[in-house]
C-alpha positions as CSV (number, residue, x, y, z in Angstrom):
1,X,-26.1,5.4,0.0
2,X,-29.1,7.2,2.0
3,X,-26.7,10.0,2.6
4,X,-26.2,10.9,-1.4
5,X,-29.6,10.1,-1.9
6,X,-30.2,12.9,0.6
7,X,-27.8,15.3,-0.7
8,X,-28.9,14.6,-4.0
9,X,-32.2,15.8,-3.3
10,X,-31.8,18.2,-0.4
11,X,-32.6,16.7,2.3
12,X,-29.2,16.2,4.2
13,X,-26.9,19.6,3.8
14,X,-22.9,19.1,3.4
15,X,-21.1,19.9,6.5
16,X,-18.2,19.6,8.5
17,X,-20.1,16.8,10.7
18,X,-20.8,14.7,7.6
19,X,-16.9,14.7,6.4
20,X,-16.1,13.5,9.8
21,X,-18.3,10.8,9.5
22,X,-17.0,9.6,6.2
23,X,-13.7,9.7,7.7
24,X,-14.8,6.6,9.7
25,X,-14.2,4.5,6.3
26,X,-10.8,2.9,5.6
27,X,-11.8,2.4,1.9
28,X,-10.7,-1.3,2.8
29,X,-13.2,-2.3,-0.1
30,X,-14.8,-5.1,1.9
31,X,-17.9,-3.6,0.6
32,X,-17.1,-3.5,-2.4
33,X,-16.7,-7.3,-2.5
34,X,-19.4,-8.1,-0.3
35,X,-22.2,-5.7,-2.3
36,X,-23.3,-5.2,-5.6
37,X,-23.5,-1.5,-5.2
38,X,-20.7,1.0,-5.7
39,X,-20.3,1.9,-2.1
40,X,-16.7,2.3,-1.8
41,X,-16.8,4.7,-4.6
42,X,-19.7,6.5,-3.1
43,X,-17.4,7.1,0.1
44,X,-14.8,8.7,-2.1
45,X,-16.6,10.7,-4.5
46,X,-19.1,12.0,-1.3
47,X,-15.5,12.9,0.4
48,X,-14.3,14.9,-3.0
49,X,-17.8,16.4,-3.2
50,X,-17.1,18.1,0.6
51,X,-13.8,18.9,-0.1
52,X,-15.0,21.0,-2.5
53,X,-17.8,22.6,-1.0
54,X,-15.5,23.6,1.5
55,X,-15.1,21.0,4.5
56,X,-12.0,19.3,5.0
57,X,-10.4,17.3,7.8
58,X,-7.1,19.1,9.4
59,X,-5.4,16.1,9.3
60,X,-6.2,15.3,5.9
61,X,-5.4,18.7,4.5
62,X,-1.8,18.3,6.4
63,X,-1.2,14.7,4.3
64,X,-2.2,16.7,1.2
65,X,0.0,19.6,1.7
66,X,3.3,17.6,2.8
67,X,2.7,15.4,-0.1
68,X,2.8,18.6,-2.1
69,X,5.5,20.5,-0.8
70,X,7.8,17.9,0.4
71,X,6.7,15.0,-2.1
72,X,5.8,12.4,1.3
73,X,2.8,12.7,3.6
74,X,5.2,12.4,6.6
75,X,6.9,15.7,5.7
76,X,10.1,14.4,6.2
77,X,12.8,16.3,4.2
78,X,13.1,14.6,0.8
79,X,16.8,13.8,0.8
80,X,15.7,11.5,3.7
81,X,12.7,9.8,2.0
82,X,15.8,9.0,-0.5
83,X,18.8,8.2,1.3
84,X,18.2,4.8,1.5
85,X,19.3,4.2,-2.3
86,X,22.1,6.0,-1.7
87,X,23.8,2.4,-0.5
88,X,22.7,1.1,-4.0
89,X,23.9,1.3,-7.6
90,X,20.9,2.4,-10.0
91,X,21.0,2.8,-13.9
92,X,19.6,6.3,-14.6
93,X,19.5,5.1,-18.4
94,X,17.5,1.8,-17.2
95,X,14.1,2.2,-18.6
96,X,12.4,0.0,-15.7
97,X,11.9,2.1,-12.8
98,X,12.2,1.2,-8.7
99,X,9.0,3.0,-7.1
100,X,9.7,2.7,-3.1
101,X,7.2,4.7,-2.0
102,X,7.1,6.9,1.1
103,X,6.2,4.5,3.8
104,X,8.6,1.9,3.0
105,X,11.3,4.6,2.7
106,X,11.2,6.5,5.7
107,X,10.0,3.4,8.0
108,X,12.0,0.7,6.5
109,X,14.6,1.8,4.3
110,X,16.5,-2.1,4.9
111,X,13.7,-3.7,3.8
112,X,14.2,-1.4,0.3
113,X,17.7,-2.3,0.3
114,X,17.0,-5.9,0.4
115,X,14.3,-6.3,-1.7
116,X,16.6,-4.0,-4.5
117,X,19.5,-6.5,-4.0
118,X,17.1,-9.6,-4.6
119,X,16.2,-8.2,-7.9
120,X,19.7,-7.0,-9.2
121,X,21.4,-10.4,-7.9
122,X,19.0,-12.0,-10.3
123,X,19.8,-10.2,-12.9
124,X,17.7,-6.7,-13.2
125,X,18.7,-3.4,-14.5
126,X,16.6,-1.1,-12.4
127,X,16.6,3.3,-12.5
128,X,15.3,4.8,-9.5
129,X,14.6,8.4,-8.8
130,X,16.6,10.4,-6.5
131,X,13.9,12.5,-6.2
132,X,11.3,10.0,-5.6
133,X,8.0,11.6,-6.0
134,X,4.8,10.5,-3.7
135,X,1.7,8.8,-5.9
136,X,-0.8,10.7,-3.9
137,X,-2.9,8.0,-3.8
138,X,-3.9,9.2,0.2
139,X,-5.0,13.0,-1.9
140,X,-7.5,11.1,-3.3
141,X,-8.9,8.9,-0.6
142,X,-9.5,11.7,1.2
143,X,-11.3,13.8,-1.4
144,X,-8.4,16.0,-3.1
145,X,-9.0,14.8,-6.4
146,X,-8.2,18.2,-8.2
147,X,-5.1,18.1,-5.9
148,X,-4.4,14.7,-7.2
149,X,-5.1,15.4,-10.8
150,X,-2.0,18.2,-11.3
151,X,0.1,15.7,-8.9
152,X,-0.4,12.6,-11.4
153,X,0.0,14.7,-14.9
154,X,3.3,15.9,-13.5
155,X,4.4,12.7,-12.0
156,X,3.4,11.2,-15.7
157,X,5.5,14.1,-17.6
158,X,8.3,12.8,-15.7
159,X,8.0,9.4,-16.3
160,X,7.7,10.4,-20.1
161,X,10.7,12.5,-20.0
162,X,12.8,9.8,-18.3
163,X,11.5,7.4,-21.1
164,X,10.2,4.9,-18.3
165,X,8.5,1.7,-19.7
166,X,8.1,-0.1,-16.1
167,X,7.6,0.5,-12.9
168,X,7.8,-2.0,-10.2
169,X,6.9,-1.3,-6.6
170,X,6.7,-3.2,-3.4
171,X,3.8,-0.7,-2.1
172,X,0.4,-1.8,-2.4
173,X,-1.4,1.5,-1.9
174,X,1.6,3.2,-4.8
175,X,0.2,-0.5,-7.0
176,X,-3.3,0.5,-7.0
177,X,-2.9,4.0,-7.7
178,X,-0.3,3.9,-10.5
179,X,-1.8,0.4,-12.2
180,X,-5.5,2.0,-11.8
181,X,-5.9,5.3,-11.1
182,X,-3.3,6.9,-12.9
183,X,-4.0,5.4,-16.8
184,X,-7.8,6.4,-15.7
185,X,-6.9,10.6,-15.6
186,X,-3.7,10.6,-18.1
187,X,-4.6,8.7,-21.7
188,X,-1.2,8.8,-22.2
189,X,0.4,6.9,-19.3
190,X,1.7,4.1,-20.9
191,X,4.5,2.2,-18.3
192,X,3.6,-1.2,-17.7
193,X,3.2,-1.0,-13.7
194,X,4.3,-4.5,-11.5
195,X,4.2,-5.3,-7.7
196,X,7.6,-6.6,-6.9
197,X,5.4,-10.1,-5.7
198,X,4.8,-10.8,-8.9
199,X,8.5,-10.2,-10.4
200,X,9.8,-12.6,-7.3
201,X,7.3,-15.0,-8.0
202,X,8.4,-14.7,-11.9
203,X,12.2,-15.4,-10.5
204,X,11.1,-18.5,-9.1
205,X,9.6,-20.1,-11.5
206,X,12.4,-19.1,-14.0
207,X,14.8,-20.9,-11.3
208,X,16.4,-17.2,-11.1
209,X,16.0,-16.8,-7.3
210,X,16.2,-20.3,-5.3
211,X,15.7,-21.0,-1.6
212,X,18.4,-23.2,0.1
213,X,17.7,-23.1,3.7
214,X,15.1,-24.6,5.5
215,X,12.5,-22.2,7.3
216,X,10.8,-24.2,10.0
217,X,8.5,-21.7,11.2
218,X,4.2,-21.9,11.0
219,X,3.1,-18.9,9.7
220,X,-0.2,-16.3,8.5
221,X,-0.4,-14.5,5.8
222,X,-2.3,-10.6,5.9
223,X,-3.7,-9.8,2.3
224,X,-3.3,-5.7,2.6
225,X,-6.6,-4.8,1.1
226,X,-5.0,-2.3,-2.0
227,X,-3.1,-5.3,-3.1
228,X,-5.5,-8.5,-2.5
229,X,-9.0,-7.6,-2.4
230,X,-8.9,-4.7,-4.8
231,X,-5.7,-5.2,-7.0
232,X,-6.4,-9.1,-6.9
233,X,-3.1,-10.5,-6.3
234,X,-4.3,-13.2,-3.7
235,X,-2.4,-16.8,-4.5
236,X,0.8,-15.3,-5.5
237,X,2.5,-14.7,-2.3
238,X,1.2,-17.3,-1.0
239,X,2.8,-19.5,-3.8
240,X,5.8,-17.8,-2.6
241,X,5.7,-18.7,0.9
242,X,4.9,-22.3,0.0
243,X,7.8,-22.6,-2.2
244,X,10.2,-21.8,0.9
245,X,11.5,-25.5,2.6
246,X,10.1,-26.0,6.2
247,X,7.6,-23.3,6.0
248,X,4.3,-24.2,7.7
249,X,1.2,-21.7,6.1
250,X,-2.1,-21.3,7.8
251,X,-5.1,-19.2,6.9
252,X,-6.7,-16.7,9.5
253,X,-10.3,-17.1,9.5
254,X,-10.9,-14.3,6.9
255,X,-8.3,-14.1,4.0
256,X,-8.2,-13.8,0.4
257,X,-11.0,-11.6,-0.6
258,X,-12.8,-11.5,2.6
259,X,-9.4,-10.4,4.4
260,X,-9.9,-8.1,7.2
261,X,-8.3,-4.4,7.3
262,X,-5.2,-3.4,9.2
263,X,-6.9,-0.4,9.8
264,X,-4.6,2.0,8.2
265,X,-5.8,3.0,5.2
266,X,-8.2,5.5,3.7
267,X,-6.6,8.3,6.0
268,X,-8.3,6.2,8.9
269,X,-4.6,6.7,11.1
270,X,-4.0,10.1,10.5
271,X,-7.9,10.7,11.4
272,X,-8.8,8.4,14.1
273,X,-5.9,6.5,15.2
274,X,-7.6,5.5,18.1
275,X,-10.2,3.1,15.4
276,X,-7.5,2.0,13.5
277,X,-5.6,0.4,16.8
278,X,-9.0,-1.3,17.0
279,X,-9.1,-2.8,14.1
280,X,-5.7,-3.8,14.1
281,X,-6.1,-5.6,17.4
282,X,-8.8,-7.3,16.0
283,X,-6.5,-8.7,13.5
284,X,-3.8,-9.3,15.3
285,X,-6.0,-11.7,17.8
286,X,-7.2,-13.5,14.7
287,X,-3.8,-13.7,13.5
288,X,-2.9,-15.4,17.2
289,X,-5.5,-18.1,16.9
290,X,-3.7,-19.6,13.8
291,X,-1.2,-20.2,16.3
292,X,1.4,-18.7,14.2
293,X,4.7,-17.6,14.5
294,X,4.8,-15.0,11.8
295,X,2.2,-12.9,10.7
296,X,3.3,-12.1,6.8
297,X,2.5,-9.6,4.8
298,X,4.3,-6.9,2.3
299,X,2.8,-3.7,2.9
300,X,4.3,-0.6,5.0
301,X,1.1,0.7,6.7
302,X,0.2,-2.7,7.4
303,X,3.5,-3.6,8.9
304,X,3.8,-0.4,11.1
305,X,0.3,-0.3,12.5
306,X,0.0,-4.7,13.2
307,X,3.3,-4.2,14.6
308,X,2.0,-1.4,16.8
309,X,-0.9,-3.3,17.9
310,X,0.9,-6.7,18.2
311,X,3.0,-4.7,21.0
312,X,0.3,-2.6,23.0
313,X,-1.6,-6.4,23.3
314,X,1.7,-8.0,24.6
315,X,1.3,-10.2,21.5
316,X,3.8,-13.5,21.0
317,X,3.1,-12.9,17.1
318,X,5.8,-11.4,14.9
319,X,4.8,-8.9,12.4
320,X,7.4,-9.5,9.2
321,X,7.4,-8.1,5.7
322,X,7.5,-11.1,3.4
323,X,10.8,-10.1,2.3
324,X,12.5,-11.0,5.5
325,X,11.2,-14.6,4.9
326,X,12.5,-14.6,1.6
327,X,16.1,-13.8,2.8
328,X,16.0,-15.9,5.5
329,X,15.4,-18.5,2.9
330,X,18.2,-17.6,0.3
């Protein structure tokens, strides 16, 4: 807040110095639920504001201009990003679309394949694109917003010309952007957006997806912070997890809204990965004094950097996506 005060009136200059120090934020949006200002939004439009004066992060600028040319922040080629589905039947005339994402398809492509068979077995008639587009959500968490403007209108011409009236994806970062961020730039975005939580939780209660075996394990779930704290879908996994025979659930210390970051987001990895091990050891140890087995969750950049700092710390704690736990139930 003092620094836009100061660049507001003069007295602090933009600089190269300053973006690095905003890149010390995950955008976790702890503040945001701890504060009544807007500080979270402060950190994002300050980043935009540098970005456009000039002063950009290398690493940043390398997300932004994979995402552009090769459609995932990783740069991987795009017919890997989307071999995955290849192993699956989709409905190209199947006006609810499967969005994987880019983590979850280059990191975890089994995990897509499950969570895709889950949904047809009960019933869905899902589209997916073979040319699966990134979000771009990262573009503008790190202050590319005119980047991310062009990237959204032609993501949302597609989705027009494909005649798209859902989309469901298990990403919580591809969520937020699509539910939130997306109607906010193009009035005419009209798909109804889903995380795939909510349709499995939906599939329970319908009676549609029922667990027969018994899961005797204690476990603790991570609320990633795009879909818990910020998107507000707290109970719903948990309801979930309860619902699953034998399964023992205990809270770390700080959940629900007041859930601590993996560290991974807001660029925080590809900036200072170093932090972001930090802060993920810090929430792997609290994870360890629930005593748990498991350590739940159902986000990719959670999942990869937990699991990477449950191994450096040696830690008897199993990172999982909460899909695993559902199939080890059905």
């Amino acid at each position: 807040m003092q620094i836009a005060r100061g660049l507001l009136e003069g007295t602090v200059k933009p600089s190269q110095e300053l973006i690095e120090y905003l890149s010390l934020c995950c955008v976790c949006g702890y503040c945001k639920y701890r504060c009544a200002l807007y500080s979270m939004d402060l950190i994002e439009m300050l980043r935009a504001d540098l970005v456009s004066a000039g002063f950009e992060l290398k690493s940043h600028r390398r997300l932004k201009d994979k995402i552009l040319k090769d459609k995932n922040p990783q740069g991987q080629p795009l017919e890997q990003k989307c071999q995955w589905a290849k192993k699956l039947k989709f409905n190209e005339n199947s006006r609810v679309l499967f969005f994987a994402g880019c983590v979850y398809s280059l990191l975890n492509e089994d995990l897509l394949i499950k969570m895709v068979t889950i949904l047809q077995n009960a019933g869905m008639d899902l589209n997916y694109f073979k040319e699966e587009d990134c979000c771009g959500g990262v573009m503008r968490l790190t202050g590319y917003w005119d980047d991310f403007k062009l990237h959204s209108e032609s993501f949302n011409n597609i989705l027009e010309q494909k005649g798209i009236e859902e989309i469901i994806t298990p990403c919580p970062s591809c969520y937020k952007t699509i539910k939130e961020t997306f109607p906010k730039i193009n009035s005419s975005f009209k798909p109804k957006v889903t995380h795939i939580i909510e349709v499995l939780l939906d599939l329970i209660e319908k009676k549609k997806l029922k667990f027969i075996k018994k899961i005797e394990k204690r476990v603790t779930w991570h609320d990633p912070c795009d879909l818990g704290r910020l998107m507000g879908i707290i109970e719903e996994p948990r309801k979930i997890i309860k619902s699953i025979p034998g399964i023992e659930l205990v809270e770390m210390e700080n959940n629900r809204y007041e859930s601590k970051c993996c560290g991974g987001g807001g660029g925080m990895l590809a900036e200072n990965a170093d932090i972001a091990m930090d802060i993920a050891t810090n929430r792997i140890k609290e994870a360890e004094q629930t005593q748990a087995e498991y350590l739940v969750t159902i986000c990719p950049t959670c999942e990869d950097v937990l699991s990477r700092a449950a191994r450096y710390n040696d830690s008897s704690i199993k990172v999982i996506d909460l899909i695993e736990l559902i199939e080890m139930a059905l």
